[in-house]
mmCIF file of the N, C-alpha and C atoms, coordinates in Angstrom:
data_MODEL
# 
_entry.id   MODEL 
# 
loop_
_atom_site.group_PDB 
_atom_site.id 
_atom_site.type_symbol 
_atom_site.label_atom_id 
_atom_site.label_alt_id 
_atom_site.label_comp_id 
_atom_site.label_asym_id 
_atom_site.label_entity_id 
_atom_site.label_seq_id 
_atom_site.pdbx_PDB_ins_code 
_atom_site.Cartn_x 
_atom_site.Cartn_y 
_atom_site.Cartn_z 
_atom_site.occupancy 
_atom_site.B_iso_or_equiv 
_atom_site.pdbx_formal_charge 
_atom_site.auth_seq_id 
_atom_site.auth_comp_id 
_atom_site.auth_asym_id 
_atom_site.auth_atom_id 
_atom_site.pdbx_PDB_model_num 
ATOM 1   N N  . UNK A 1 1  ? 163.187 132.766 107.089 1.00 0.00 ? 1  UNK A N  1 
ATOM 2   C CA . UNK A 1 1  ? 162.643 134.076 106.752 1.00 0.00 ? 1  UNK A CA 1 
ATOM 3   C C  . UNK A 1 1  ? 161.110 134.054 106.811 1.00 0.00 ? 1  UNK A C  1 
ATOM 4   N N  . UNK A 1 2  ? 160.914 132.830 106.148 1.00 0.00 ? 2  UNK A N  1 
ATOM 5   C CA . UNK A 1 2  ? 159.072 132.914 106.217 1.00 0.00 ? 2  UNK A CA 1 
ATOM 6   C C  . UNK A 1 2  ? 158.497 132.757 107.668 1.00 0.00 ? 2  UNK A C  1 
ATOM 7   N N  . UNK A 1 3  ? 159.141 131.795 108.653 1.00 0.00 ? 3  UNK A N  1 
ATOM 8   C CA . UNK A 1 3  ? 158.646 132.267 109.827 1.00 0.00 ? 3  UNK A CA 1 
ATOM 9   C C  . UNK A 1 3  ? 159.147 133.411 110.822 1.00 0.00 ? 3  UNK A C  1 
ATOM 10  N N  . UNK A 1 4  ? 159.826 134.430 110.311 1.00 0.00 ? 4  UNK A N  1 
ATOM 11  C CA . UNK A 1 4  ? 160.048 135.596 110.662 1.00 0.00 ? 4  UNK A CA 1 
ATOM 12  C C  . UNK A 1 4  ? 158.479 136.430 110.424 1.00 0.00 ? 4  UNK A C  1 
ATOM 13  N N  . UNK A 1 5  ? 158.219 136.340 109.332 1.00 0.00 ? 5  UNK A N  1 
ATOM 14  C CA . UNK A 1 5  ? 157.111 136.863 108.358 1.00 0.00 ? 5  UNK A CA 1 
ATOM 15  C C  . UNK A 1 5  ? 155.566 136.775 108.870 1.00 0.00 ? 5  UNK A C  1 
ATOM 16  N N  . UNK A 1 6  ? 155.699 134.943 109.139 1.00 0.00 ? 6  UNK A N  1 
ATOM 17  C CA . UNK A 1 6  ? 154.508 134.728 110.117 1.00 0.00 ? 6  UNK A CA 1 
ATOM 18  C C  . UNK A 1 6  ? 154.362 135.041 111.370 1.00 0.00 ? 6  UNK A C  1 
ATOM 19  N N  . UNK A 1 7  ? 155.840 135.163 111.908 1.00 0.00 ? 7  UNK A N  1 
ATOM 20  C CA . UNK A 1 7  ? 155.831 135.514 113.162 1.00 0.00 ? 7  UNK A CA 1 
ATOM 21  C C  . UNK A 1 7  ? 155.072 137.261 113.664 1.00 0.00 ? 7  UNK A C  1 
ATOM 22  N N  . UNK A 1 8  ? 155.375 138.096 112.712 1.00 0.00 ? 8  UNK A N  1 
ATOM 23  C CA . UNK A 1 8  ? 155.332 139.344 112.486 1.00 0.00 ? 8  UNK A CA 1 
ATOM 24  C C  . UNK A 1 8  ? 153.643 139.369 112.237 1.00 0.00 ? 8  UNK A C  1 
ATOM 25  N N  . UNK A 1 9  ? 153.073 138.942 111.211 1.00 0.00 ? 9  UNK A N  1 
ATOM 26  C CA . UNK A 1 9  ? 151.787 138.882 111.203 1.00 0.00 ? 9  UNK A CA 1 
ATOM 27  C C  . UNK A 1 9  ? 151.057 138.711 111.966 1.00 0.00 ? 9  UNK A C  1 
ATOM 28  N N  . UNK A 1 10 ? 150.898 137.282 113.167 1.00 0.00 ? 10 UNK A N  1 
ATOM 29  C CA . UNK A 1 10 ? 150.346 137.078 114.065 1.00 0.00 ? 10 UNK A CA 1 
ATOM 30  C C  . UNK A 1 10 ? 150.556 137.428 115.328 1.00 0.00 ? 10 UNK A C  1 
ATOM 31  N N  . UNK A 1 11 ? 151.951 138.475 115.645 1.00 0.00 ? 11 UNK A N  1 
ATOM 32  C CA . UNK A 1 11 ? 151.756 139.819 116.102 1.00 0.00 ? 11 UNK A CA 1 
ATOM 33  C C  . UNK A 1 11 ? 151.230 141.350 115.987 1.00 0.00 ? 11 UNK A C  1 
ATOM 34  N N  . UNK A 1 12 ? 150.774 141.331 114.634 1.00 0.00 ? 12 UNK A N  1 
ATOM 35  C CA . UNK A 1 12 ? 150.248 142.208 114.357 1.00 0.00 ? 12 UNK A CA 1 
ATOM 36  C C  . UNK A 1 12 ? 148.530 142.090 114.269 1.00 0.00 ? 12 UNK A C  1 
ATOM 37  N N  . UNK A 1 13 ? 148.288 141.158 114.097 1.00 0.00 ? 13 UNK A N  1 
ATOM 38  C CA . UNK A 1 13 ? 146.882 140.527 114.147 1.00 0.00 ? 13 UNK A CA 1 
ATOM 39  C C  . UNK A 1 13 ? 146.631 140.611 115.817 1.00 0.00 ? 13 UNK A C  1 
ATOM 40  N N  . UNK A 1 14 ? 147.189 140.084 116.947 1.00 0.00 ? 14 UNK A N  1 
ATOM 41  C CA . UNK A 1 14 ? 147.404 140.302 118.128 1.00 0.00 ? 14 UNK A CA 1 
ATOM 42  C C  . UNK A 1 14 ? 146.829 141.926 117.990 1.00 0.00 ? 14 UNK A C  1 
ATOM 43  N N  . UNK A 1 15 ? 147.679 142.532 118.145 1.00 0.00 ? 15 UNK A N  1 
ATOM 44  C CA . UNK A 1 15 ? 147.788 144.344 118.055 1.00 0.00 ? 15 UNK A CA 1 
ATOM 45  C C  . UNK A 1 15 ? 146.630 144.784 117.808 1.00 0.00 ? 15 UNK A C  1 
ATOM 46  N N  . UNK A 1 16 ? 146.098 144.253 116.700 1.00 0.00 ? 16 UNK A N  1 
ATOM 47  C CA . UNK A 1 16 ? 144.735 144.956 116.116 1.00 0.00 ? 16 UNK A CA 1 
ATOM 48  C C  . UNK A 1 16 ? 143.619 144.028 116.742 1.00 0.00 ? 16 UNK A C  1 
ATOM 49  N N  . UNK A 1 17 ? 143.714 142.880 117.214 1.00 0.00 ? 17 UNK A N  1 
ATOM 50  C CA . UNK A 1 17 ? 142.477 142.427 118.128 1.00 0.00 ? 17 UNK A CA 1 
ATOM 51  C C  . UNK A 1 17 ? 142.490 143.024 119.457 1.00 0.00 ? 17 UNK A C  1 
ATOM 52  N N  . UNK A 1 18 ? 143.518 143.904 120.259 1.00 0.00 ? 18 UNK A N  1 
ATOM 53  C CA . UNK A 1 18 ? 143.716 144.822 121.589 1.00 0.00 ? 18 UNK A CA 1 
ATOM 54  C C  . UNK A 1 18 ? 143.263 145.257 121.599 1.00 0.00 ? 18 UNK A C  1 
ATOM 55  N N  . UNK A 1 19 ? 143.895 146.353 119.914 1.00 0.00 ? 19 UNK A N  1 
ATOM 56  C CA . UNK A 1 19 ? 142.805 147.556 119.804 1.00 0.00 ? 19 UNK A CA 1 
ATOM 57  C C  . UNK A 1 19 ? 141.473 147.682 119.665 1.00 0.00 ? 19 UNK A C  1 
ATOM 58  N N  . UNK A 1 20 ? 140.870 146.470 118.983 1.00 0.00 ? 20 UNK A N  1 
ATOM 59  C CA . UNK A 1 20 ? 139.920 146.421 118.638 1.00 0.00 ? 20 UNK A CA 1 
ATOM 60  C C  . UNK A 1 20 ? 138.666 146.133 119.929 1.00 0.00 ? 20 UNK A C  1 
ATOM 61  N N  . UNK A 1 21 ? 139.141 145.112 120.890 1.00 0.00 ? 21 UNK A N  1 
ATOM 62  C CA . UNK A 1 21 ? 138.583 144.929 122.039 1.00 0.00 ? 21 UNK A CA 1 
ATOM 63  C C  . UNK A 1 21 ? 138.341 145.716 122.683 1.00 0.00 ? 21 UNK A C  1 
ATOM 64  N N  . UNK A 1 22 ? 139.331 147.014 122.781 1.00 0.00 ? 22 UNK A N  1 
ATOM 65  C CA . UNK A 1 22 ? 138.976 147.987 123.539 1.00 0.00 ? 22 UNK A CA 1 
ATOM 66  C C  . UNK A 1 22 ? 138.509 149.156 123.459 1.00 0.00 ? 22 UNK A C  1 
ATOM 67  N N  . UNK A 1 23 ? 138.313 149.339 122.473 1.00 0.00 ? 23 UNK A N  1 
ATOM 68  C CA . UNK A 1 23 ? 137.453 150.279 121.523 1.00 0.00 ? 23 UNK A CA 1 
ATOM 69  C C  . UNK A 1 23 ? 136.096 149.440 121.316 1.00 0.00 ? 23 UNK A C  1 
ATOM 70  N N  . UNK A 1 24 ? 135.190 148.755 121.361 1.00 0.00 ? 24 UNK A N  1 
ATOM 71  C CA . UNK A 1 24 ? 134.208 148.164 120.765 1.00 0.00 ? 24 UNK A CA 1 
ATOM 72  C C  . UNK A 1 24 ? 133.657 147.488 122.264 1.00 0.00 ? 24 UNK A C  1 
ATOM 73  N N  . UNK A 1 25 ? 134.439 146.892 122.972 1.00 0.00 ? 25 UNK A N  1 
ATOM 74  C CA . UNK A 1 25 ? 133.711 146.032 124.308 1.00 0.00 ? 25 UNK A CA 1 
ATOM 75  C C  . UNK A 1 25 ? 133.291 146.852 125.780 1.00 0.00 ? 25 UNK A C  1 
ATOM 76  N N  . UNK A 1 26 ? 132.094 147.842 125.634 1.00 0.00 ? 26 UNK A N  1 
ATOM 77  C CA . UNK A 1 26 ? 131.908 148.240 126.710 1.00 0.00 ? 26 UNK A CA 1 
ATOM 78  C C  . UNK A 1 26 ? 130.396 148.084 127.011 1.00 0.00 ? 26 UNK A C  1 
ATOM 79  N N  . UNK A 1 27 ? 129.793 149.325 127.561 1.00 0.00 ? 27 UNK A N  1 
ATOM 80  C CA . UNK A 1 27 ? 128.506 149.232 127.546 1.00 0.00 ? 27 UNK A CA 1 
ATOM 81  C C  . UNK A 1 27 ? 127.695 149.640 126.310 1.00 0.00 ? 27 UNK A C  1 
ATOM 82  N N  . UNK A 1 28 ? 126.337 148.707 126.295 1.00 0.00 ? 28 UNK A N  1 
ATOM 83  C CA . UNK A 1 28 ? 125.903 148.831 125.025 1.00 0.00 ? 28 UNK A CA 1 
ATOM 84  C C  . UNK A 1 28 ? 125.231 150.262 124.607 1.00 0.00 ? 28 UNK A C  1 
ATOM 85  N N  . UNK A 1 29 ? 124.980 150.885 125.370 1.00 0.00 ? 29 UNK A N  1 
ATOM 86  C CA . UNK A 1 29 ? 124.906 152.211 125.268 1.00 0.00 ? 29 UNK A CA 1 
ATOM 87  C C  . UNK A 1 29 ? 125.948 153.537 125.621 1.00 0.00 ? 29 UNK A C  1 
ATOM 88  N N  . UNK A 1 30 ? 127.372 152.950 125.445 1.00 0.00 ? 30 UNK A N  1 
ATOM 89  C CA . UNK A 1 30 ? 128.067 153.970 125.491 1.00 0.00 ? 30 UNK A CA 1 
ATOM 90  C C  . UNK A 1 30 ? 128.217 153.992 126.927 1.00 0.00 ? 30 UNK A C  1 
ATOM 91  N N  . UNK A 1 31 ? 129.271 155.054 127.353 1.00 0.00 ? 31 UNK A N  1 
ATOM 92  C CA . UNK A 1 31 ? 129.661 155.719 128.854 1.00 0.00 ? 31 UNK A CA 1 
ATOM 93  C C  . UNK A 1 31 ? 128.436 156.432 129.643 1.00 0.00 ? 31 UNK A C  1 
ATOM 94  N N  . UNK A 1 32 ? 127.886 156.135 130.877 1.00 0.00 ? 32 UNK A N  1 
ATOM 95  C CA . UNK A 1 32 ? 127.313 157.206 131.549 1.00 0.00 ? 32 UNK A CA 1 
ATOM 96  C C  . UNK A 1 32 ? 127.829 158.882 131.820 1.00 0.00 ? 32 UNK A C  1 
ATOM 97  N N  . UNK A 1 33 ? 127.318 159.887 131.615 1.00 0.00 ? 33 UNK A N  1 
ATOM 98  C CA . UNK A 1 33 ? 126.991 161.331 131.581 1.00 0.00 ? 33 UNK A CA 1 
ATOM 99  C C  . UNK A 1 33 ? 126.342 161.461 132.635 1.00 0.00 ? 33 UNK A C  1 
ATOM 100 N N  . UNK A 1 34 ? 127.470 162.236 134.018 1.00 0.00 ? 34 UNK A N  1 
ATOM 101 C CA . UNK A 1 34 ? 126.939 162.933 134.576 1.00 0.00 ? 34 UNK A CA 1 
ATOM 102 C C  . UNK A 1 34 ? 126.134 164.326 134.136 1.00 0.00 ? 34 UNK A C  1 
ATOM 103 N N  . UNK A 1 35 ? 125.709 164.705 135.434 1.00 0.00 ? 35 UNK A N  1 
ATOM 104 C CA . UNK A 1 35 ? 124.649 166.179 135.108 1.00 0.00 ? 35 UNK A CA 1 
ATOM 105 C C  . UNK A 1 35 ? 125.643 166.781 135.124 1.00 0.00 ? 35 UNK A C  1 
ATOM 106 N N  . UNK A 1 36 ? 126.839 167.046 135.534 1.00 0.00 ? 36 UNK A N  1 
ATOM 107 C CA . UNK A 1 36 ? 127.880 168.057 135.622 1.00 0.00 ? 36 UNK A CA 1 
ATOM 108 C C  . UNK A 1 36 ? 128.735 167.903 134.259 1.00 0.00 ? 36 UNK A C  1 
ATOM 109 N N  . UNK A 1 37 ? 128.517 167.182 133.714 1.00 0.00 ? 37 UNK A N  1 
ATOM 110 C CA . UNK A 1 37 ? 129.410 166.998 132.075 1.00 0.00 ? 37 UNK A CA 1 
ATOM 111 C C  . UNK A 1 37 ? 128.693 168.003 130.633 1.00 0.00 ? 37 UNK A C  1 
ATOM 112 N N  . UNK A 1 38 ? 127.240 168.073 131.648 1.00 0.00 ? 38 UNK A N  1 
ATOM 113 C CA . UNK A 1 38 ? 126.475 169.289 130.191 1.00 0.00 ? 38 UNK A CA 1 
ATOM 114 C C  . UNK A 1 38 ? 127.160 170.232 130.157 1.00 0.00 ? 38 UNK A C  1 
ATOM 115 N N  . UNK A 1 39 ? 127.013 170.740 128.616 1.00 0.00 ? 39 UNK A N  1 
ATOM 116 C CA . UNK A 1 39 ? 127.301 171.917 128.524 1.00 0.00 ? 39 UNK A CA 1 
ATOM 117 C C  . UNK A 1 39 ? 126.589 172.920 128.857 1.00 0.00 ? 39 UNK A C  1 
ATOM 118 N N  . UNK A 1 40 ? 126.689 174.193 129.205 1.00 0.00 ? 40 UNK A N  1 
ATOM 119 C CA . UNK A 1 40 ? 126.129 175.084 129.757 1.00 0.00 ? 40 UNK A CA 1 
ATOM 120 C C  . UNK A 1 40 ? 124.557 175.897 129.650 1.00 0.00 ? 40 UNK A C  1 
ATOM 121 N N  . UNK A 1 41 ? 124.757 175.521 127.877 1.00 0.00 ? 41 UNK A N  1 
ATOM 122 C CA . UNK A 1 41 ? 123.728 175.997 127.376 1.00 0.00 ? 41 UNK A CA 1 
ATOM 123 C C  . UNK A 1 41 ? 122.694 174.501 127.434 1.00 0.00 ? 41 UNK A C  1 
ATOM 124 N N  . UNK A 1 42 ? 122.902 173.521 128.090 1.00 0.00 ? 42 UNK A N  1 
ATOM 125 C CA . UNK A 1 42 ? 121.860 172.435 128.162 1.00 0.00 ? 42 UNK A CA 1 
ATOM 126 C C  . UNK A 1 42 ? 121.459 172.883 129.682 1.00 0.00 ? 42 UNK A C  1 
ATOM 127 N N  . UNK A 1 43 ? 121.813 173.123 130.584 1.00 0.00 ? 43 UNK A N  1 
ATOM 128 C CA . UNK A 1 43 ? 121.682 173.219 131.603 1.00 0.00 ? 43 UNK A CA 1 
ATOM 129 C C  . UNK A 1 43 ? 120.528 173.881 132.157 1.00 0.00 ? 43 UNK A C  1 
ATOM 130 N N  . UNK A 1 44 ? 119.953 174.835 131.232 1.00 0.00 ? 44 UNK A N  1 
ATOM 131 C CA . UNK A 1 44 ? 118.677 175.438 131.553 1.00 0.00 ? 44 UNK A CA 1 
ATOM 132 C C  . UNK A 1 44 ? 117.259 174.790 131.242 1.00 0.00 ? 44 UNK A C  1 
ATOM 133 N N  . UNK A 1 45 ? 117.612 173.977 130.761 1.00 0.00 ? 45 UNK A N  1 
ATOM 134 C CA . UNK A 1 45 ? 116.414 173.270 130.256 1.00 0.00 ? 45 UNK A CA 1 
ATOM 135 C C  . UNK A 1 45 ? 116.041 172.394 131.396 1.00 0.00 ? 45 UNK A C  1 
ATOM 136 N N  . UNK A 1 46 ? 116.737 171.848 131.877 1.00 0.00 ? 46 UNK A N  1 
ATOM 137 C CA . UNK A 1 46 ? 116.237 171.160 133.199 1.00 0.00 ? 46 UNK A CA 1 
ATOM 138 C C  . UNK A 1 46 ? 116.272 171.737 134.640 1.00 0.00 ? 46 UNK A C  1 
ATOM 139 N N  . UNK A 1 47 ? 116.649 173.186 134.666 1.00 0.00 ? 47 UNK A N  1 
ATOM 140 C CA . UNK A 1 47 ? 116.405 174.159 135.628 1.00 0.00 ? 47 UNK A CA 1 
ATOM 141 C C  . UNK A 1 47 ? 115.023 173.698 136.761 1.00 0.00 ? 47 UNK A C  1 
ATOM 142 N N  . UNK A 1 48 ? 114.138 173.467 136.556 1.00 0.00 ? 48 UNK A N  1 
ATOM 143 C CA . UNK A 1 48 ? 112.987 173.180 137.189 1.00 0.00 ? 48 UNK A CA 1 
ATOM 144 C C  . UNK A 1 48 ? 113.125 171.869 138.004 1.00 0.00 ? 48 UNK A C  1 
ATOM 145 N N  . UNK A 1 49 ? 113.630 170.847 137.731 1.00 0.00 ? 49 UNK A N  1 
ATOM 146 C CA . UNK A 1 49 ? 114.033 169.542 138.085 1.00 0.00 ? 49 UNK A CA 1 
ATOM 147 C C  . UNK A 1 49 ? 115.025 169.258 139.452 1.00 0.00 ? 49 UNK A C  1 
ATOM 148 N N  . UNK A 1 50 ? 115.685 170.229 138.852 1.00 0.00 ? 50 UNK A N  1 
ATOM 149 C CA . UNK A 1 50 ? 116.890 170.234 139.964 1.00 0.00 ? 50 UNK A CA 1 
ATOM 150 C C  . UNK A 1 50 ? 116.892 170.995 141.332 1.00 0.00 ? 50 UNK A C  1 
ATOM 151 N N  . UNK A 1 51 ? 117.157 170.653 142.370 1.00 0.00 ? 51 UNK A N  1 
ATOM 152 C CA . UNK A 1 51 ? 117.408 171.524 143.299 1.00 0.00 ? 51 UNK A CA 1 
ATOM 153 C C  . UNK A 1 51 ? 118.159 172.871 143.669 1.00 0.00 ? 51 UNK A C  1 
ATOM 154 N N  . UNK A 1 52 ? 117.961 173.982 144.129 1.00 0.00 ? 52 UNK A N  1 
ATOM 155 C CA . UNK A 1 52 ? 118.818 175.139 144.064 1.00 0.00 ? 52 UNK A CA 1 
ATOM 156 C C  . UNK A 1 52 ? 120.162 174.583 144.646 1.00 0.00 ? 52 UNK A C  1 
ATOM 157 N N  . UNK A 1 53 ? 121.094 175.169 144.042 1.00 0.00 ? 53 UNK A N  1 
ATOM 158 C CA . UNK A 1 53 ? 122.249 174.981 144.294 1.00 0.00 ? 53 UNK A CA 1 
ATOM 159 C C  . UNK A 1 53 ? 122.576 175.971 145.828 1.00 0.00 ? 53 UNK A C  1 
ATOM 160 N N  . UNK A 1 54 ? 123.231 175.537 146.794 1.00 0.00 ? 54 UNK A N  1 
ATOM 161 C CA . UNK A 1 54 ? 124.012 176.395 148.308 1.00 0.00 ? 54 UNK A CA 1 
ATOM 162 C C  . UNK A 1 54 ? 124.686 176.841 147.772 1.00 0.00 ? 54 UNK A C  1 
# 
């Protein structure tokens, strides 16, 4: 029974180091943001920068 018990634990310890890796191990500043991901109302602020749209 007790190594049922341990067995269960150090699958569950498993589980939560997955999750944990993959939630926490990316870039150190987060995901890159395209210009097309702003929201709408950001979009005017850099109006001048950008090229006219065809």
């Amino acid at each position: 029974m007790g190594l049922i018990l341990l067995e269960a634990l150090a699958a569950g310890l498993v589980f939560i180091l997955i999750i944990w890796w993959t939630m926490f191990s990316g870039r150190n500043k987060g995901e890159l943001h395209d210009d097309d991901d702003q929201p709408e109302a950001d979009r005017g602020a850099d109006k001048g920068k950008r090229p006219p749209e065809p």
